[in-house]
C-alpha positions as CSV (number, residue, x, y, z in Angstrom):
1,X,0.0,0.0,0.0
2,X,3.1,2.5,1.0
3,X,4.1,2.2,-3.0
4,X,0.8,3.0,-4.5
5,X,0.3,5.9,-2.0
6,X,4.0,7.3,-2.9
7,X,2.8,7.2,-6.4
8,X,-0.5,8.6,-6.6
9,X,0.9,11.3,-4.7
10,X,4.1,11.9,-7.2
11,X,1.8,12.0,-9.7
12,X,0.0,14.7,-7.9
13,X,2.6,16.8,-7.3
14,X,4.1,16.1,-10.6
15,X,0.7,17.1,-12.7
16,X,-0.4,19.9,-10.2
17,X,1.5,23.0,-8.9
18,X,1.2,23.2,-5.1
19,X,-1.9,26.2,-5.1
20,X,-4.2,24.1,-7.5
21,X,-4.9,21.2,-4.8
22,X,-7.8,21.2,-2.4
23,X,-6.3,21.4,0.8
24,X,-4.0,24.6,-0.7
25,X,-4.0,27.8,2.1
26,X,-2.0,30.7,1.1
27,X,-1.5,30.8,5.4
28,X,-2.9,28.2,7.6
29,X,-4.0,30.3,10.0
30,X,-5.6,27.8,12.2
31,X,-2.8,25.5,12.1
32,X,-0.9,28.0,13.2
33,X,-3.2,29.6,16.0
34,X,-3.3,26.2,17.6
35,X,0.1,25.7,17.1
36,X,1.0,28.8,19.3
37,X,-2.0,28.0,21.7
38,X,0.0,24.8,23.1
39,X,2.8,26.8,24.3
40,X,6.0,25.6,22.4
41,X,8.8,27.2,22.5
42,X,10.8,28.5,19.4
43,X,13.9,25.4,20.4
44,X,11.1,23.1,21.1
45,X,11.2,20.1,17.8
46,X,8.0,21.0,15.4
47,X,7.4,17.7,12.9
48,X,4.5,18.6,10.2
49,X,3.0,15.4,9.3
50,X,2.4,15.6,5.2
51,X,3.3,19.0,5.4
52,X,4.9,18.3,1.4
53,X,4.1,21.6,-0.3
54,X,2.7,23.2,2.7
55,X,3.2,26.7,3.5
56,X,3.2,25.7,7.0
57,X,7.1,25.5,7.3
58,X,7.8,28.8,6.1
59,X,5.5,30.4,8.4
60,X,7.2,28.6,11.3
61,X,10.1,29.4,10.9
62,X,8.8,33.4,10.8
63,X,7.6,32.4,14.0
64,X,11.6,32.0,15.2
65,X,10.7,28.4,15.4
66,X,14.6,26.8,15.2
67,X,13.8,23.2,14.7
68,X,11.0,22.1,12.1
69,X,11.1,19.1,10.2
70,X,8.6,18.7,7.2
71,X,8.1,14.7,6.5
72,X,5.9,13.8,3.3
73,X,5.7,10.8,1.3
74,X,6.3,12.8,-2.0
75,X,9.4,13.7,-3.0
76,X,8.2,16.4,-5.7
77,X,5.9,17.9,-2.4
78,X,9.5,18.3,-0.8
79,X,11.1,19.6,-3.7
80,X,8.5,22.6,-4.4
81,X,8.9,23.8,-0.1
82,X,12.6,23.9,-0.8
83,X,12.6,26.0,-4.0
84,X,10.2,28.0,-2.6
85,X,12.2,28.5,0.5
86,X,15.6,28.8,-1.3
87,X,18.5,29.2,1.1
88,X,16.2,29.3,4.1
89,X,15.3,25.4,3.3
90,X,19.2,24.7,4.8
91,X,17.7,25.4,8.5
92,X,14.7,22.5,8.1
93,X,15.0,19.0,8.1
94,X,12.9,17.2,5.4
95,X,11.7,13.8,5.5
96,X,11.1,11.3,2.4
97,X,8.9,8.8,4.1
98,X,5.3,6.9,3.9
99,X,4.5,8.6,7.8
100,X,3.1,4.9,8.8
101,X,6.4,3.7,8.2
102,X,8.2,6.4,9.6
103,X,11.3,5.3,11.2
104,X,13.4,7.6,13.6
105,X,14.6,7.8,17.2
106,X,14.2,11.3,17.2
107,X,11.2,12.8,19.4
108,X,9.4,15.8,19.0
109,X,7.4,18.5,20.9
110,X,4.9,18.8,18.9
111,X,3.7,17.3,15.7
112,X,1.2,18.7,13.3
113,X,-1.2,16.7,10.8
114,X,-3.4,18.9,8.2
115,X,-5.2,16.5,5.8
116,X,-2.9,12.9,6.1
117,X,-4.9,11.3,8.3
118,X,-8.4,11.6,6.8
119,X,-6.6,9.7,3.9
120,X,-6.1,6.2,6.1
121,X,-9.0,4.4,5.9
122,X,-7.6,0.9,6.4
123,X,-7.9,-0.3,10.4
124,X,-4.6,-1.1,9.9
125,X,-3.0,1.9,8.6
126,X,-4.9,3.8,11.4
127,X,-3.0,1.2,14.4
128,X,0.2,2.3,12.6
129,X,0.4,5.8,12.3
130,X,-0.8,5.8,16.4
131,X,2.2,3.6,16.8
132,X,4.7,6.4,14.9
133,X,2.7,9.3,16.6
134,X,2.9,7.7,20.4
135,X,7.0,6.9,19.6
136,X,7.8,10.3,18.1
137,X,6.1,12.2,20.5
138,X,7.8,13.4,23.8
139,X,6.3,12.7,27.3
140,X,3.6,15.8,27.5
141,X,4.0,16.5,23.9
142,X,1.3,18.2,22.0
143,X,-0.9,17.2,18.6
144,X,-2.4,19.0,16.4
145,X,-4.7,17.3,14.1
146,X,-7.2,18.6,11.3
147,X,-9.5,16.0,8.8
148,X,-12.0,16.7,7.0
149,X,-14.9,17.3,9.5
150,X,-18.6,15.1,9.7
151,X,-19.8,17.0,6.9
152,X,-16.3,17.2,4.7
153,X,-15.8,15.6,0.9
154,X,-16.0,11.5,0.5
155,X,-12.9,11.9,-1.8
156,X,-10.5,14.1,-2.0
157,X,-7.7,14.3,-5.1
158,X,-9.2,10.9,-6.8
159,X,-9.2,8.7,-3.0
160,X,-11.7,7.8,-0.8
161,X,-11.2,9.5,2.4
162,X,-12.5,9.1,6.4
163,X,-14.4,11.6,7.8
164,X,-14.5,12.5,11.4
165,X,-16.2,14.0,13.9
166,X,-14.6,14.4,17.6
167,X,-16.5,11.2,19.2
168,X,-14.6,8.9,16.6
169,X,-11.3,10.7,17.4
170,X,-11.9,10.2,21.3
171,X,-12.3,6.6,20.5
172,X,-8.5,6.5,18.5
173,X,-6.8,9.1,20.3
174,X,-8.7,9.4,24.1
175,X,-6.8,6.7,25.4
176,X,-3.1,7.9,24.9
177,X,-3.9,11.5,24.4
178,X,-6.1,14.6,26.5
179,X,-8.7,16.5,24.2
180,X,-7.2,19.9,24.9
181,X,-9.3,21.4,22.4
182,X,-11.4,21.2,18.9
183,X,-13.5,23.5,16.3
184,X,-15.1,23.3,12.9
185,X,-13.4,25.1,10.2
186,X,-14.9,25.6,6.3
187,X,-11.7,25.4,4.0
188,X,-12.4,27.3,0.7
189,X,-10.7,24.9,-2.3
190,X,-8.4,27.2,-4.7
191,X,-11.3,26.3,-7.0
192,X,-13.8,28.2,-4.6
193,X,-15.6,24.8,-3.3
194,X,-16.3,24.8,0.0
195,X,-14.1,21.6,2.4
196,X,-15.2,21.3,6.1
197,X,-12.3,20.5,8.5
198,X,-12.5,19.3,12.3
199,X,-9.7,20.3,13.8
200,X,-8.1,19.5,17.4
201,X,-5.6,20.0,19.9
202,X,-4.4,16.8,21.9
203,X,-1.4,16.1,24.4
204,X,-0.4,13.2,25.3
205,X,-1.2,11.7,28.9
206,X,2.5,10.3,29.5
């Protein structure tokens, strides 16, 4: 399954520039907001889950955030956040890597997830990226998580997606992670069509 996710989403990134896709936001202003809310510090490790072609990065690092590391499963998604960045790309760490399969030993304070998780709609899949999320995470560490809401798309760039509303991610997240807090947002698509997000704020209980 990793393959045929890493290229459906080469292809993507290698038909579409980075503002024509759905999920595209010039800023990610909730991301962001939430982001700030949890307290982290600007030394404090930042990973951005699928954060590819995301704007996120550069925005953090505005911030005075030191330490951000941008893992996606495309390596064109990479590619377009460095040239975009140009010499400023040096000071992030980028990550080629399916984040189910994500192996590392480093831990973070914080790790952010716009639009990757709504895409896993295997049980399985689901088990795994808990796994990566509980072993990356530091003791107290903070999450920030948005899908697509109760009332979001079915599919989303030619896949069938999950949608959530915050009593199905208590059940997969309440037992290893505190609700801290979580809000409806309506994403406008680049093609003006209207996306609904839930998004939340969790840390973890150990």
């Amino acid at each position: 399954m990793s393959e045929e996710r890493k290229v459906h989403w080469e292809q993507v990134y290698r038909t579409r520039q980075p503002t024509e896709v759905s999920w595209f936001q010039p800023v990610p202003e909730k991301s962001l907001e939430l982001i700030l809310a949890t307290g982290v510090q600007p030394g404090d490790a930042i990973l951005d889950a699928g954060g590819g072609a995301s704007t996120l990065v550069d925005n953090l690092l505005a911030e005075g955030f030191e330490d951000v590391t941008v893992l996606d499963i495309s390596a064109n998604a990479l590619v377009e956040s460095q040239k975009r960045l140009g010499h400023r790309a040096d000071s992030v760490n980028w990550i080629e890597a399916d984040v189910t399969e994500l192996m590392s030993e480093r831990r973070y304070d914080l790790w952010h997830d716009r639009a990757v998780f709504h895409f896993l709609i295997e049980a399985s899949d689901r088990e795994r990226y808990l796994e990566v999320l509980r072993r990356s995470l530091r003791d107290g560490g903070n999450v920030v998580l948005a899908t697509f809401g109760p009332e979001g798309p079915l599919r989303c760039s030619g896949l069938e997606i999950r949608r959530y509303g915050i009593e199905q991610l208590q059940d997969l997240f309440g037992e290893y992670f505190e609700l801290r807090s979580y809000e409806i947002e309506d994403h406008t698509t680049p093609s003006g069509a209207a996306q609904q997000f839930l998004y939340s704020w969790w840390q973890s209980r150990h």
